[in-house]
Biopython code that builds the backbone (N, CA, C, O; Angstrom):
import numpy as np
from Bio.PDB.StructureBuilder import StructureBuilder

atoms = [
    (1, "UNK", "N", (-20.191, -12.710, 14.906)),
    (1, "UNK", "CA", (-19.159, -11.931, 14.241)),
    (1, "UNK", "C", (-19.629, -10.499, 14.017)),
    (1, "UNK", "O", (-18.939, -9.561, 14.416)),
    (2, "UNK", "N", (-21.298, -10.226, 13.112)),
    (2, "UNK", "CA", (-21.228, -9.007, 13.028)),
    (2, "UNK", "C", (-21.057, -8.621, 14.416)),
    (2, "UNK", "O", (-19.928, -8.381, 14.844)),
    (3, "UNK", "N", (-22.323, -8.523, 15.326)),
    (3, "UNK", "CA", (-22.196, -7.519, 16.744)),
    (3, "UNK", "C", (-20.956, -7.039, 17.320)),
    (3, "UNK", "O", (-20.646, -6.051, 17.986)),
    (4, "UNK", "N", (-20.161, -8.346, 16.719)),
    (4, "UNK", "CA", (-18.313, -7.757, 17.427)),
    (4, "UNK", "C", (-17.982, -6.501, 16.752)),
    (4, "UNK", "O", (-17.707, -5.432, 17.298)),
    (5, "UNK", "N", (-18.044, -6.775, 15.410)),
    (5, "UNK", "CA", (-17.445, -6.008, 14.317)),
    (5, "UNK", "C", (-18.050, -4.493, 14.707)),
    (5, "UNK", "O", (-17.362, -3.508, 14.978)),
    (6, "UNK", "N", (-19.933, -4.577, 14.656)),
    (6, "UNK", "CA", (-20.512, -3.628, 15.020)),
    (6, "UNK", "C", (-19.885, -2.607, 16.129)),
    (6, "UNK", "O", (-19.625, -1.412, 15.987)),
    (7, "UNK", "N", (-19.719, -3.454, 17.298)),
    (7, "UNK", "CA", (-18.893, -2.345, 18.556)),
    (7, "UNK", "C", (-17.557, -1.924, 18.249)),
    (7, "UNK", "O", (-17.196, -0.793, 18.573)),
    (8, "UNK", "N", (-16.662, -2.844, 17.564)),
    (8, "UNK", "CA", (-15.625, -2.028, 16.848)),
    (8, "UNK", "C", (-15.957, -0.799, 16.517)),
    (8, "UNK", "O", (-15.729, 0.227, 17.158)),
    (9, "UNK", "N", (-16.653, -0.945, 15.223)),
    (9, "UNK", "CA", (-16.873, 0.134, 14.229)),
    (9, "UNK", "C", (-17.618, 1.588, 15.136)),
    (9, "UNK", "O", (-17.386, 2.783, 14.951)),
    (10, "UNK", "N", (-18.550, 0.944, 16.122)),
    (10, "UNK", "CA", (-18.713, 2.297, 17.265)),
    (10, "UNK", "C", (-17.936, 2.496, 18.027)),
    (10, "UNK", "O", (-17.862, 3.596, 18.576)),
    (11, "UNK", "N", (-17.404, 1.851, 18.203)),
    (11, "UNK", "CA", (-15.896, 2.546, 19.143)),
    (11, "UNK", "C", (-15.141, 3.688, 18.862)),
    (11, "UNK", "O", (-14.918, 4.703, 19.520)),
    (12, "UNK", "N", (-14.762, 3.283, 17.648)),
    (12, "UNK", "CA", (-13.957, 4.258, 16.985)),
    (12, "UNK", "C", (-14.828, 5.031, 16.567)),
    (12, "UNK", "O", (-14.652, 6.074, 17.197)),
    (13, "UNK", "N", (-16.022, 5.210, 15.592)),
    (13, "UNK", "CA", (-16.636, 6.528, 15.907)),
    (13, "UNK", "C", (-16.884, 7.187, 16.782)),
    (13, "UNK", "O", (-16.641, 8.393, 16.816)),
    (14, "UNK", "N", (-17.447, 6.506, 17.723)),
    (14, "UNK", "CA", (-17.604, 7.627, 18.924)),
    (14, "UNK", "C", (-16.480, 8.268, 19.442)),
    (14, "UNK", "O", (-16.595, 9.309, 20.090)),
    (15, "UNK", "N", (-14.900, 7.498, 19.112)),
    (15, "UNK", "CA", (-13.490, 8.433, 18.990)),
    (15, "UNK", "C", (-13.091, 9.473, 18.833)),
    (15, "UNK", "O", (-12.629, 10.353, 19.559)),
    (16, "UNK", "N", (-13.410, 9.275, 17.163)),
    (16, "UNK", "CA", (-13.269, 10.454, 16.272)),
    (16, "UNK", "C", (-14.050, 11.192, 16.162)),
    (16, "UNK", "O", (-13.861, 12.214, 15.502)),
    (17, "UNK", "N", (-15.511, 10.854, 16.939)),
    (17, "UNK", "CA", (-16.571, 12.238, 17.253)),
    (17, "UNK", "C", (-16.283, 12.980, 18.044)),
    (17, "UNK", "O", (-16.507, 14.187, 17.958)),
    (18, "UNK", "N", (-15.565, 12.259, 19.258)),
    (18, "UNK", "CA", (-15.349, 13.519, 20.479)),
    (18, "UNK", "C", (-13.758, 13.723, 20.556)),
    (18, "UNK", "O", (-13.153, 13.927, 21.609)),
    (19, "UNK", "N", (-13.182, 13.640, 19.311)),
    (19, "UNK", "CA", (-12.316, 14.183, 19.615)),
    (19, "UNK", "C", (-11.517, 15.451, 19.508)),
    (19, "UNK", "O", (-11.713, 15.830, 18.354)),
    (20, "UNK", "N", (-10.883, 16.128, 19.984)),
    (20, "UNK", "CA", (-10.076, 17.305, 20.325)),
    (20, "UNK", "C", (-9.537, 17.732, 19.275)),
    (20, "UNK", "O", (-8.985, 16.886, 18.572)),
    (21, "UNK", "N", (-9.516, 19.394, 18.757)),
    (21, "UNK", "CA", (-8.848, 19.956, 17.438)),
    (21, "UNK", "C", (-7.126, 19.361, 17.585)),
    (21, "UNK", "O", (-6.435, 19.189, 16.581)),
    (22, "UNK", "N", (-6.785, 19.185, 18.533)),
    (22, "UNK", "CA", (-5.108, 18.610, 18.396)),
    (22, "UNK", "C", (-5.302, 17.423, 17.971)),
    (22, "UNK", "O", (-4.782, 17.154, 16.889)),
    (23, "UNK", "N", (-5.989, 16.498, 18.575)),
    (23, "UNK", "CA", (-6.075, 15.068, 17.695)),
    (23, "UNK", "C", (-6.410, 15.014, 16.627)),
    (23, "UNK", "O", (-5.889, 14.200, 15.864)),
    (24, "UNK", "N", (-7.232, 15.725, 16.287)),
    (24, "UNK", "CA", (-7.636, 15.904, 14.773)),
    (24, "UNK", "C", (-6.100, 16.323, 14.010)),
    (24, "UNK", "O", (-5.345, 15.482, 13.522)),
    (25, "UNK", "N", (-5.935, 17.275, 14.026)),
    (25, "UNK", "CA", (-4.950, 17.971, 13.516)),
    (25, "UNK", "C", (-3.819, 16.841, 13.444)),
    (25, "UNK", "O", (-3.228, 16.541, 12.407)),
    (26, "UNK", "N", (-3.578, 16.189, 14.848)),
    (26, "UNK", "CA", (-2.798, 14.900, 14.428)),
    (26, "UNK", "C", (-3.006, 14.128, 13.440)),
    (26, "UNK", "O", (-2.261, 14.338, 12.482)),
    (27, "UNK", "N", (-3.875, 13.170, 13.305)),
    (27, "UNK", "CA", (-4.593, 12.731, 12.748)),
    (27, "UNK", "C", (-4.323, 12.745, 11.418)),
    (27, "UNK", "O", (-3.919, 11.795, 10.747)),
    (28, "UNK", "N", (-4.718, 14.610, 10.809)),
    (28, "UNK", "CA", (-4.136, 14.874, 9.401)),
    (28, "UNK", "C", (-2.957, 14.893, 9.283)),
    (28, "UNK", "O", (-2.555, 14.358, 8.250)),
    (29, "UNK", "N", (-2.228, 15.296, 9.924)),
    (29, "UNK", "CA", (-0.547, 15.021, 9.521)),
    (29, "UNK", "C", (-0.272, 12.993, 9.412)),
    (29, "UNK", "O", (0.371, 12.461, 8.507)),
    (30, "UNK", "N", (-0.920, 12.267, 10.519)),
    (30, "UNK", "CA", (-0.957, 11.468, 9.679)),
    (30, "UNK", "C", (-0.950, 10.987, 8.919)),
    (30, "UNK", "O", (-0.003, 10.331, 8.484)),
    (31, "UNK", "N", (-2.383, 11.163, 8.282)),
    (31, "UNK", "CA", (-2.585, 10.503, 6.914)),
    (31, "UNK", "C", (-1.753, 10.952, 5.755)),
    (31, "UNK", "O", (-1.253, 10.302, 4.836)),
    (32, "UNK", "N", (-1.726, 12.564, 6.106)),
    (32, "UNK", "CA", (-0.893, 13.212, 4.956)),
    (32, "UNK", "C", (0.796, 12.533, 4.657)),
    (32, "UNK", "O", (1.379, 12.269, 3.605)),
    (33, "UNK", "N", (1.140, 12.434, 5.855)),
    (33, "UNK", "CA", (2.144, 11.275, 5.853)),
    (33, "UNK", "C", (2.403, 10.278, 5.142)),
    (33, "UNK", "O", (3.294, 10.020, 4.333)),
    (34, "UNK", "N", (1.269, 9.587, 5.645)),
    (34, "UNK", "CA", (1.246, 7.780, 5.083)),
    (34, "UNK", "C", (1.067, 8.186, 3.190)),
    (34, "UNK", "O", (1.771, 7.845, 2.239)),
    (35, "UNK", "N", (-0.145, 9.010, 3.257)),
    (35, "UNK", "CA", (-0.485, 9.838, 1.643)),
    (35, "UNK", "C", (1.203, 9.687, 0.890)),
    (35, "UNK", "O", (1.449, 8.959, -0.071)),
    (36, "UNK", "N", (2.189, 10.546, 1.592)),
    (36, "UNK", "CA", (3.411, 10.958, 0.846)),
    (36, "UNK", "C", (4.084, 9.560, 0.678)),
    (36, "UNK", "O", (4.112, 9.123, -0.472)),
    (37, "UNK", "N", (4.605, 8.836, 1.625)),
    (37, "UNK", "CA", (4.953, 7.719, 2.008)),
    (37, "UNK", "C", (4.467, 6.578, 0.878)),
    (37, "UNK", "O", (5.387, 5.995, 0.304)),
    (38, "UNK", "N", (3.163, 6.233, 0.533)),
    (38, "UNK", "CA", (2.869, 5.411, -0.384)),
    (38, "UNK", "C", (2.302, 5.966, -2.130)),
    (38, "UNK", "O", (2.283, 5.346, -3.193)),
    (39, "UNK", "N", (1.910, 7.335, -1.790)),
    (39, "UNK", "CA", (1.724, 7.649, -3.282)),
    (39, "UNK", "C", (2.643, 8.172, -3.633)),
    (39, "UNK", "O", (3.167, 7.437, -4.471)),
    (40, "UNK", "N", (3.373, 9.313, -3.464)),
    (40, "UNK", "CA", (4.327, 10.299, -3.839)),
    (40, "UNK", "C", (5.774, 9.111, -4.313)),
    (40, "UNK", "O", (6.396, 9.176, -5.374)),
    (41, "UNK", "N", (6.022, 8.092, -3.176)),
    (41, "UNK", "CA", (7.364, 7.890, -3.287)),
    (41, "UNK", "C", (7.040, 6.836, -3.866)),
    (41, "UNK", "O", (8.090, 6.252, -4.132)),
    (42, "UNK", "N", (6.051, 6.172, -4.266)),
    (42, "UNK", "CA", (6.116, 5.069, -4.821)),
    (42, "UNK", "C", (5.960, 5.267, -6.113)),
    (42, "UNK", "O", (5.930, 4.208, -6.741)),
    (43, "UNK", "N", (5.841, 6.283, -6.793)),
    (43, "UNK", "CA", (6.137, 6.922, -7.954)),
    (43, "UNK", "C", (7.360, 7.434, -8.421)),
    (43, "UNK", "O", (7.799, 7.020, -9.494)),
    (44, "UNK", "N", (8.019, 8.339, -7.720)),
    (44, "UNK", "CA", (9.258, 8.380, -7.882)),
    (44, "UNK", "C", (10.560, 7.404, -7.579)),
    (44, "UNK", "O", (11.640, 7.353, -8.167)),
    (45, "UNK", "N", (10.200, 6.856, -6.758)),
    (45, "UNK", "CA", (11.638, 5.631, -6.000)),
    (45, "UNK", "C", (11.521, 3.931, -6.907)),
    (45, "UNK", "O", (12.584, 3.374, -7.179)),
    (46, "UNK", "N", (10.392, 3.357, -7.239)),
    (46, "UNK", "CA", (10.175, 2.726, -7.471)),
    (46, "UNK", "C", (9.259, 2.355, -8.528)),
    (46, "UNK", "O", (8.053, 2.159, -8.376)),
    (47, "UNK", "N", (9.924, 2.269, -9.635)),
    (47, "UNK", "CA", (9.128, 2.474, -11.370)),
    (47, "UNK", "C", (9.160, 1.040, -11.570)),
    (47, "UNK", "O", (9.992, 0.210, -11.205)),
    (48, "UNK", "N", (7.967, 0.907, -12.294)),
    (48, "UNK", "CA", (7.178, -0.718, -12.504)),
    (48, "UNK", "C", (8.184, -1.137, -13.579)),
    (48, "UNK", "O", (8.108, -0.584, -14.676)),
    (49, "UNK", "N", (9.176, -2.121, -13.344)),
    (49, "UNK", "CA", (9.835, -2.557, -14.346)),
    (49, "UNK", "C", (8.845, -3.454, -15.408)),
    (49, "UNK", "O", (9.045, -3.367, -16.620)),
    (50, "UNK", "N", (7.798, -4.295, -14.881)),
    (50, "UNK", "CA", (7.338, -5.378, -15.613)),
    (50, "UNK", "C", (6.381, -4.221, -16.575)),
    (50, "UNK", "O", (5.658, -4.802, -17.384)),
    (51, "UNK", "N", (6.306, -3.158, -16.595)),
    (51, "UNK", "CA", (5.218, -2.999, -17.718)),
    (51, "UNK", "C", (5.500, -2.888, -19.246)),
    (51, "UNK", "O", (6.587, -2.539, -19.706)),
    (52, "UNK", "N", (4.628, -3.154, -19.834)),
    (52, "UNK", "CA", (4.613, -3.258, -21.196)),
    (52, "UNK", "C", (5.478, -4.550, -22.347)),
    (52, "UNK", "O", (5.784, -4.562, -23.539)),
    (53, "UNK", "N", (5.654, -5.783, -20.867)),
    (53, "UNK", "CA", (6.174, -6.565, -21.292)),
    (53, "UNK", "C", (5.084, -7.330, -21.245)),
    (53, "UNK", "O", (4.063, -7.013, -20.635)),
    (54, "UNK", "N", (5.307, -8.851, -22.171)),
    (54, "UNK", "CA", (4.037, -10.277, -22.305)),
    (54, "UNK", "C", (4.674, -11.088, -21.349)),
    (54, "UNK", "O", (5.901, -11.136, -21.256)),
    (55, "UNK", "N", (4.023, -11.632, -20.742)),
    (55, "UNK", "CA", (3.429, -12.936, -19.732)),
    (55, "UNK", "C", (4.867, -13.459, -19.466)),
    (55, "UNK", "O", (5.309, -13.444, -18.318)),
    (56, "UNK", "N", (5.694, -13.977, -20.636)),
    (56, "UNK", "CA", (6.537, -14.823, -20.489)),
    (56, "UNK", "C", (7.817, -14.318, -20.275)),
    (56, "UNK", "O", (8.776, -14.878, -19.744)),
    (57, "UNK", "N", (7.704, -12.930, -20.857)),
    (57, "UNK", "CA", (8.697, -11.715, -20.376)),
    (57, "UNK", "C", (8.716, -11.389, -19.075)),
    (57, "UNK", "O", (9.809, -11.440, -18.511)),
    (58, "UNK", "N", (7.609, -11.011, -18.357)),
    (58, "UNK", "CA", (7.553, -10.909, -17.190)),
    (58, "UNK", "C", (8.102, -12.472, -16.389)),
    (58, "UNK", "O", (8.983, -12.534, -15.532)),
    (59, "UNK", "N", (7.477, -13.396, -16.828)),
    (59, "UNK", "CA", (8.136, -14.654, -16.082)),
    (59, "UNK", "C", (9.379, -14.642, -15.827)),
    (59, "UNK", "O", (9.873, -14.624, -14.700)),
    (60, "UNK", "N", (10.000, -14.650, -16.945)),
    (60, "UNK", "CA", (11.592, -14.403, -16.747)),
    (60, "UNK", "C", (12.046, -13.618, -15.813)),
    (60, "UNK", "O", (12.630, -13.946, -14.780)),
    (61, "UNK", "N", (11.765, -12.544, -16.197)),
    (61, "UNK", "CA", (12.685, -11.455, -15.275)),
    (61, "UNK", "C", (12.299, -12.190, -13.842)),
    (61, "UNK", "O", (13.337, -12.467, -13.242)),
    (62, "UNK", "N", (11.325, -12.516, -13.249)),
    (62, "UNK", "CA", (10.609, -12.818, -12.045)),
    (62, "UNK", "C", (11.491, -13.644, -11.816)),
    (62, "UNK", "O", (12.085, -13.518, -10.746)),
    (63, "UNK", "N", (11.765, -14.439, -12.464)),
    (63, "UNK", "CA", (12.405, -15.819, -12.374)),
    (63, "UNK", "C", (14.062, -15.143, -12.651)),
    (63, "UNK", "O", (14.903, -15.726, -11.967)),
    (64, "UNK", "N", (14.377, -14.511, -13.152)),
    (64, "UNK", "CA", (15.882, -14.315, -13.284)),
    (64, "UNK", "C", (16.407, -13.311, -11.622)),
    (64, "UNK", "O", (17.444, -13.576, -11.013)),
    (65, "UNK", "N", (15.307, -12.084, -11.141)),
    (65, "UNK", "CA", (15.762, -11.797, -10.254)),
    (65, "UNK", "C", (15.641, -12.537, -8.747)),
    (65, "UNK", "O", (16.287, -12.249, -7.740)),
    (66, "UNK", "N", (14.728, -13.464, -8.885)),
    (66, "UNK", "CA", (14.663, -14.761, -7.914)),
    (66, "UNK", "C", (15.533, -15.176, -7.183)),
    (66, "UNK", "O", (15.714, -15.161, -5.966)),
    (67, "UNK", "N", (16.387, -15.784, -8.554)),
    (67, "UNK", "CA", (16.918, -17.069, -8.214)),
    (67, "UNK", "C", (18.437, -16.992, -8.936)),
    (67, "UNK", "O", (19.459, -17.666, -8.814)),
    (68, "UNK", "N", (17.995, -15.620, -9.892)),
    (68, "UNK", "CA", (19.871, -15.635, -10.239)),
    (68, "UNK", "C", (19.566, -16.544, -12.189)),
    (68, "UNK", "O", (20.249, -16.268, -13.176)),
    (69, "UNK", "N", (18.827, -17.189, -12.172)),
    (69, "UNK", "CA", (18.886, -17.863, -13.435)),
    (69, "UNK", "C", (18.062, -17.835, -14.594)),
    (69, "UNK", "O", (16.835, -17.854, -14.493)),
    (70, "UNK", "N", (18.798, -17.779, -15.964)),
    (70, "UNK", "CA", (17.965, -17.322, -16.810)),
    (70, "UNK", "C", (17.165, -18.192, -17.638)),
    (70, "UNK", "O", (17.626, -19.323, -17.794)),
    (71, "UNK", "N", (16.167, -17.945, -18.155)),
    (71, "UNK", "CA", (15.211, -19.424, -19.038)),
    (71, "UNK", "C", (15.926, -19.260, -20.560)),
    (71, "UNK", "O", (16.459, -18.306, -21.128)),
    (72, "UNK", "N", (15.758, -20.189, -20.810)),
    (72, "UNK", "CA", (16.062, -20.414, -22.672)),
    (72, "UNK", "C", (14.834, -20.152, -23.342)),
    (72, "UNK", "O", (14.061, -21.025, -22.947)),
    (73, "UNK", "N", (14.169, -19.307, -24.259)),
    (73, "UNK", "CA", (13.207, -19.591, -24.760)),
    (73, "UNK", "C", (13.187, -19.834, -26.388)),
    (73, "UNK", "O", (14.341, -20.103, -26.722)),
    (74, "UNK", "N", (12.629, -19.837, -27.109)),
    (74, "UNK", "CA", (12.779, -20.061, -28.273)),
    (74, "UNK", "C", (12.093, -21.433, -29.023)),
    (74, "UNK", "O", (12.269, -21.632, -30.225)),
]
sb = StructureBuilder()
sb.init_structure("model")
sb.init_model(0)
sb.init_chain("A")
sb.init_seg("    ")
for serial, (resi, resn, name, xyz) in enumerate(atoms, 1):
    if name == "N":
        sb.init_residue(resn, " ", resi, " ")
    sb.init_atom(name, np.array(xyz, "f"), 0.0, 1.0, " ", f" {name:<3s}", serial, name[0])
structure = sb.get_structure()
């Protein structure tokens, strides 16, 4: 397993060593991409409903947007 893993892991370095200021430059628009894509919008589009609720609070909701049905507690 390692030695496989090993030539992986040189593969791709020796990639990204010889590679070209346009690939590079690709490269960063990439990441900067994926960057916006999972930090930026996952902050604004999608706000953590479960926080600052207890265990059984959170269950519920989990369980109410599931399946449609609500628990009795008490």
């Amino acid at each position: 397993m390692f030695p496989t893993l090993r030539c992986i892991v040189r593969f791709y370095a020796e990639g990204f060593r010889g590679m070209t200021a346009l690939g590079r430059t690709l490269w960063i628009v990439v990441l900067v991409k994926l960057f916006v894509m999972f930090a930026v919008l996952k902050l604004f589009f999608f706000p953590d409903f479960l926080a600052g609720k207890s265990d059984g609070e959170r269950a519920a909701y989990v369980l109410e947007e599931l399946t449609g049905q609500t628990t009795e507690s008490g």
